[in-house]
N, C-alpha and C positions, 0 to 999 in steps of 0.2 A: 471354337470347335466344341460339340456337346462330346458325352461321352460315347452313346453310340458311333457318332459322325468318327471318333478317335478310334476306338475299336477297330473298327474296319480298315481305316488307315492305317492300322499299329498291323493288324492282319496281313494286308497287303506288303509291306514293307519288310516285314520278316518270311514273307514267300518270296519275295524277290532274289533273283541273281543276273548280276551285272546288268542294271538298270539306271541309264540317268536320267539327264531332262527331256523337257518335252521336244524333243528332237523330230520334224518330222521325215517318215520312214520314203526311201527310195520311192518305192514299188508296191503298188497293190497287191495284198494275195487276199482278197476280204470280199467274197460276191455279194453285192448289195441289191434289196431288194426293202418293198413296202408294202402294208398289207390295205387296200381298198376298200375303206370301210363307205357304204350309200352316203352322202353327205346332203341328201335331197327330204321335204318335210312332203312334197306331193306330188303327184306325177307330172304337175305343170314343171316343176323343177327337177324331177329327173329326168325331164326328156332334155330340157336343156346343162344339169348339170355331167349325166354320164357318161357326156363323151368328152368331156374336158375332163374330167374323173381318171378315166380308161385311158384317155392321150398321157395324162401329168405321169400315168403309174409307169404305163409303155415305153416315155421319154427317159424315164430318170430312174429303171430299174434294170438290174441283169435277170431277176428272176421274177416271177408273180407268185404270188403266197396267200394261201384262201383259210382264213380261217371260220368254221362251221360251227354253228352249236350243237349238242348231241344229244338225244332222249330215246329210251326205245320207245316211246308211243308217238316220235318225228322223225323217226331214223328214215323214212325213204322220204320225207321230205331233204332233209340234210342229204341225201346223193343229190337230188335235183337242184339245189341251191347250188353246187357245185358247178351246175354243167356252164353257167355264164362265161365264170372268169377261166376256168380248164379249156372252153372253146377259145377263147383269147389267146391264149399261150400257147397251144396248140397252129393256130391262125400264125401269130409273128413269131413261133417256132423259140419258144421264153421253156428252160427249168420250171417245172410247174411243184409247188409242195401246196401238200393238203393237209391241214392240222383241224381234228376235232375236240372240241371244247363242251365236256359233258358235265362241267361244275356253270353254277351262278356266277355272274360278273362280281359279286360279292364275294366269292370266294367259300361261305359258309354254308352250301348245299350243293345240294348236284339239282341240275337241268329241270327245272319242271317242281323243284319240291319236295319231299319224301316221297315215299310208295313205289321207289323199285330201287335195287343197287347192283353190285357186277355178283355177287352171290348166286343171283338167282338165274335157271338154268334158261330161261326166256330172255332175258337180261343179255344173256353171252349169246345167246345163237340172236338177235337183231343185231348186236354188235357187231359178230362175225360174216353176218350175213351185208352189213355197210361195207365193212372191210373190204368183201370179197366186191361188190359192185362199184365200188369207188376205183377199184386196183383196175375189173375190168373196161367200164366204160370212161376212164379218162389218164389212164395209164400215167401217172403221177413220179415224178423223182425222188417224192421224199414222203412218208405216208407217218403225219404229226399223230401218235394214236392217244394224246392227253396232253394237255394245257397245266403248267405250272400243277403238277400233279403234288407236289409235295404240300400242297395246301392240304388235299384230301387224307393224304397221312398223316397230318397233322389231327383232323378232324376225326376220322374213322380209320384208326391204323387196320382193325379187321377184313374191311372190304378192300380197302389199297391191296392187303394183300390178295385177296381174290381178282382182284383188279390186274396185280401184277402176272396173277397164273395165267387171266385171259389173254394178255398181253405176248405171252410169252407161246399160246397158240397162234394169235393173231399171225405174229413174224412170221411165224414156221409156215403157215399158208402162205405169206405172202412170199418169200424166198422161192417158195417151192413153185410160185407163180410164173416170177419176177425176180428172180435174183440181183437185179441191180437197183432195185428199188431201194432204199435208204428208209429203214423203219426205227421211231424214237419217240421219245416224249419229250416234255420239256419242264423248266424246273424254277421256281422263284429265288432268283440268286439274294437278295437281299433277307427271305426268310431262311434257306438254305445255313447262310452265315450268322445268322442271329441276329441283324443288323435290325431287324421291322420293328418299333416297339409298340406298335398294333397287334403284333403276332409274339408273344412275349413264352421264350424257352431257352435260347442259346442257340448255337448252333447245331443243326443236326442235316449230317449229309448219309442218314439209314437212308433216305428214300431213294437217293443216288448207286447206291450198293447195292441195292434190292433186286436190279436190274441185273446185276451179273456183267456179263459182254452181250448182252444183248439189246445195246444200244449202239447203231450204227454213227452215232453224232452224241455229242455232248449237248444238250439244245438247251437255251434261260432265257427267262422274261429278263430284263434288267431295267430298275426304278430307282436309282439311288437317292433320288428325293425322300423316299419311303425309310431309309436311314436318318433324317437329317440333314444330309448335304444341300445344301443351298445353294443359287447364283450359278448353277452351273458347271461347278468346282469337281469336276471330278476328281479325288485324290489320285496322286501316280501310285500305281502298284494296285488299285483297286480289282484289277483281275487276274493278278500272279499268279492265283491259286488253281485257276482255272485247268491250268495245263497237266498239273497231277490226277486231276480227275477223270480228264477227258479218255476216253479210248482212241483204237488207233484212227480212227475216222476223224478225229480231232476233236473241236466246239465250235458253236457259231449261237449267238444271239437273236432267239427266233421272236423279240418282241422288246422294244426299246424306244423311248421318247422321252422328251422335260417336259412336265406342266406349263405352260408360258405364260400363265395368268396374264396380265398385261405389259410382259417383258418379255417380246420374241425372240431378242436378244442372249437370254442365256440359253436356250434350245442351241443355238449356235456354239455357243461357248462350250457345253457341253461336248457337241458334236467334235468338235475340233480335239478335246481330250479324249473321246473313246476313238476318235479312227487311231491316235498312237498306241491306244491299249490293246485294239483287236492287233493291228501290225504287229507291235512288237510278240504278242501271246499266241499269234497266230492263227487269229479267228478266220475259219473257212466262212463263215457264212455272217450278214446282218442286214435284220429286217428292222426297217421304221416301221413303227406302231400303225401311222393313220398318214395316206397320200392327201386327204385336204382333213381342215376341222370338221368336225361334224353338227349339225344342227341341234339335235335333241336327242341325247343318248341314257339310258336305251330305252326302246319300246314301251314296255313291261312297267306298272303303278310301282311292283315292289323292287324290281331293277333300279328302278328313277330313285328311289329313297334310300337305296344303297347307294348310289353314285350322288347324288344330294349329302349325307352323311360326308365323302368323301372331297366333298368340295366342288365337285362337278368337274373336276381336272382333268377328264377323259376327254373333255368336248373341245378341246384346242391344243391336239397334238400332233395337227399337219405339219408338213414341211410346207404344204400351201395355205391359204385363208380357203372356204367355201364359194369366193369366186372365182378360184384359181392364183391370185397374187404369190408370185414365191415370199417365202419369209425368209430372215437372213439367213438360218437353217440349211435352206436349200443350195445356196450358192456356196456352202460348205462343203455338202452332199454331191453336187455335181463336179467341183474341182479335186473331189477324192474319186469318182467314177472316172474324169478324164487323166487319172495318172497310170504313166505306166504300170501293167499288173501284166500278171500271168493266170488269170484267173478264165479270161477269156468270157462266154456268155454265162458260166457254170457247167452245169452235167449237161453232156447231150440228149437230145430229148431223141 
């Protein structure tokens, strides 16, 4: 075990109260859900992959979960990417959440590159102005208004906070819309903790605070590969801490997968120790990263060389292969959907 991989272990273990082994939990309370990412390189293969795509997500989800990239010089393009999979959910009557993602998949910029940030007064009225059309035309359960945001405070604590001011308009339209709309961000648990030694500080949970009670859900990416942890091994206790943070809405895990390189096998393994951790900690909510692998991710020369860099580890984090084949993953996944829960489909739509 290295020293990060301990740390967080050691973390986990002294948050803990009255926790033993891998016990598994009665009764579901954890709505499961995956996020649909295109797994198709052209259109001869999307006409044939998107409806085995759309079926895999439909069979084996309680909710549907779209996550969008965000720019203000694409923002009415990002409403209209939405209208697919919101028509879907809407159609088989699915919890619909919409999360925007206005950082690089790199994590080290926003959307598009320099040359605009939430400071500036253009900046916030396209934001506001998505907010408001995303809320009206597809009336959404849960409205994601930032992606693993504490990357960005790490980077430009200045504009996070201008980020957080807008944020805190955002809500307040959206309540005043929709009051049962569930409005949040979401958070990198692994740099959160200090655990990334890619992102090298310690732990820092200001960006967590910053938000006040104006986080209806606790929401994290979670990657514990990105520690260290290997094989699958999820330490026990690795999300103790969780529960002190959370508000009264609870937490839920808005993005989560194993890299499977060419061992599907511990994606399983994995799976099998966080459904104990969400049960026991009491996660409302957990999205799988990607319903099949994906071809070529992502689009973009400079995207490709930041996911290159990182190993290409995004491109096989289905529960299915890109022909559909479940992987052992899956049969983990569906025998935790088919246990008794009180969870039911999620929020009514």
């Amino acid at each position: 075990m290295n020293k990060i991989m301990y740390w967080c272990f050691l973390l986990g273990m002294l948050a803990m109260t009255g926790c033993g082994g891998l016990t598994q939990p009665a009764a579901r309370t954890t709505a499961l859900g995956m996020i649909f990412w295109p797994p198709w390189r052209d259109a001869a293969e999307a006409e044939r992959l998107a409806p085995l795509g759309v079926g895999l997500t439909l069979g084996h989800s309680d909710e549907l979960y779209v996550q969008l990239p965000w720019a203000p010089a694409a923002a009415a393009a990002t409403v209209q990417q939405a209208a697919w999979l919101s028509g879907i959910a809407a159609e088989h009557h699915r919890p619909l959440t919409i999360a925007l993602d206005w950082q690089d998949p790199s994590r080290r910029m926003l959307q598009g590159g320099a040359g605009w940030s939430f400071g500036d007064s253009s900046t916030r009225q396209a934001f506001l102005t998505t907010v408001d059309q995303l809320l009206t035309r597809y009336h959404p359960d849960r409205l994601v208004l930032g992606v693993e945001v504490n990357y960005y405070a790490r980077l430009r604590p200045g504009d996070f906070a201008a980020f957080v001011e807008l944020y805190r308009e955002a809500r307040t339209r959206i309540k005043g819309a929709s009051p049962a709309t569930a409005v949040l961000v979401t958070f990198q648990y692994e740099l959160l903790r200090g655990c990334d030694p890619g992102w090298p500080g310690g732990e820092d949970l200001a960006p967590v605070h910053a938000f006040g009670e104006g986080l209806d859900l606790l929401g994290f990416s979670l990657y514990p590969h990105l520690a260290g942890i290997t094989a699958g091994e999820l330490p026990d206790g690795y999300l103790a801490g969780v529960t002190a943070l959370a508000p009264a809405g609870g937490w839920g895990i808005c993005e989560t997968a194993w890299p499977a390189g060419n061992n599907d096998a511990v994606a399983a393994e994995y799976l099998k120790r966080l459904r104990v951790q969400c049960e026991r900690y009491g996660a409302r909510l957990l999205i799988w990263t990607a319903t099949m692998d994906t071809a070529e991710l992502p689009a973009t020369n400079a995207d490709a060389a930041a996911f290159a860099a990182a190993g290409d580890w995004m491109r096989r984090l289905g529960l299915f292969t890109r022909e559909g084949a479940a992987k052992p993953a899956a049969a983990v996944w569906d025998r935790w959907r088919a246990s008794p829960t009180g969870v039911g489909n999620g929020p009514a739509r």
